[in-house]
N, C-alpha and C positions, 0 to 999 in steps of 0.2 A: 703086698699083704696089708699094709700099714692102710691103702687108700679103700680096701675092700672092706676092712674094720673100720675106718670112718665113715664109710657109706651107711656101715647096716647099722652104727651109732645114730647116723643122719637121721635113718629114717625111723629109728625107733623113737627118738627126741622129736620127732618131728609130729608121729602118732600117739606120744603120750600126751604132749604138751600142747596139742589143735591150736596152732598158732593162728589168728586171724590176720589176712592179708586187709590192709589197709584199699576202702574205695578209691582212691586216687590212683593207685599203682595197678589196679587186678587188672585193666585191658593191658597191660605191658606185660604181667608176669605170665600168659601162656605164651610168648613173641621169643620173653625171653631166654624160658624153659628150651623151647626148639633151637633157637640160635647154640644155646647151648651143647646139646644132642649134637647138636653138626660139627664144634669144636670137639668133641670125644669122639665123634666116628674117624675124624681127622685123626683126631690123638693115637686110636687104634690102629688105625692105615698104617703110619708112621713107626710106629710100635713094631708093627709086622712085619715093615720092608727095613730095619732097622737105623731109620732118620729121626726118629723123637728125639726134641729138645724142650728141656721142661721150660724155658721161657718163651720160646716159641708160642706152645701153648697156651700160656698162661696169658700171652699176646691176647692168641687168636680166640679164645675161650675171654678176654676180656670186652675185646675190640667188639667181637660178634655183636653180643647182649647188648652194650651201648650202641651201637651201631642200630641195629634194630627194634632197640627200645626206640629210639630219635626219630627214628623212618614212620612209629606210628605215630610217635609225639606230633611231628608236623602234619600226618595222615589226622588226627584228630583236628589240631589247628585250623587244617585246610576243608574241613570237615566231610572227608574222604577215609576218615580211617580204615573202617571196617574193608574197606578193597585195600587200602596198602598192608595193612594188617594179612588180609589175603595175597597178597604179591610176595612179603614176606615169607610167609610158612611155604607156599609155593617154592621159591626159591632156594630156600633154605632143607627143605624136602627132597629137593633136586640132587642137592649137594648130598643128604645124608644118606638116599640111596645109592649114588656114586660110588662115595666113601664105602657103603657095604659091597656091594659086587665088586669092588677092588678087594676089601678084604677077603669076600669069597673067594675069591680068585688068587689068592695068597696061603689062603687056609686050603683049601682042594687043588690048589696046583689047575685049574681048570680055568 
């Protein structure tokens, strides 16, 4: 309950206060967003088949973001981003649909 009320604090602070994202960071913060998504489909999986560990988590919901921020950081460097940036969400896509149809399949027994 605690994290569903931080959520909807999140995003009400978030819509009141139109935070502006810094030009230096905005190609990393959608990489990041999604790496993200993939560590909570995980979290949910986990959640459902009853293995969640809250540092685990907090690992892999760390590890993700930096990890795939860095993959476009040197995609930019190498001046390839916009396709690693794409291998990214791909990847990372892969994994969050996974993570759902396991859930499905958790949730409807199917």
């Amino acid at each position: 309950m605690i994290a569903i009320l931080g959520l909807v604090v999140g995003v009400v602070l978030g819509l009141w206060l139109d935070p502006a994202v810094p030009a230096i960071i905005q190609p990393y913060l959608p990489i990041a967003v999604v790496a993200a998504l993939d560590a909570l489909a995980g979290a949910l999986r986990a959640v459902l088949a009853g293995t969640f560990n809250d540092r685990v988590f907090t690992v892999s919901f760390l590890s993700n973001v930096v990890v795939a921020a860095l993959i476009v950081f040197l995609g930019d460097q190498l001046g390839v981003g916009s396709q690693l940036s794409t291998g990214v969400v791909v990847v990372l896509g892969i994994r969050i649909f996974t993570n759902a149809a396991a859930i499905r399949r958790q949730l409807f027994k199917a």
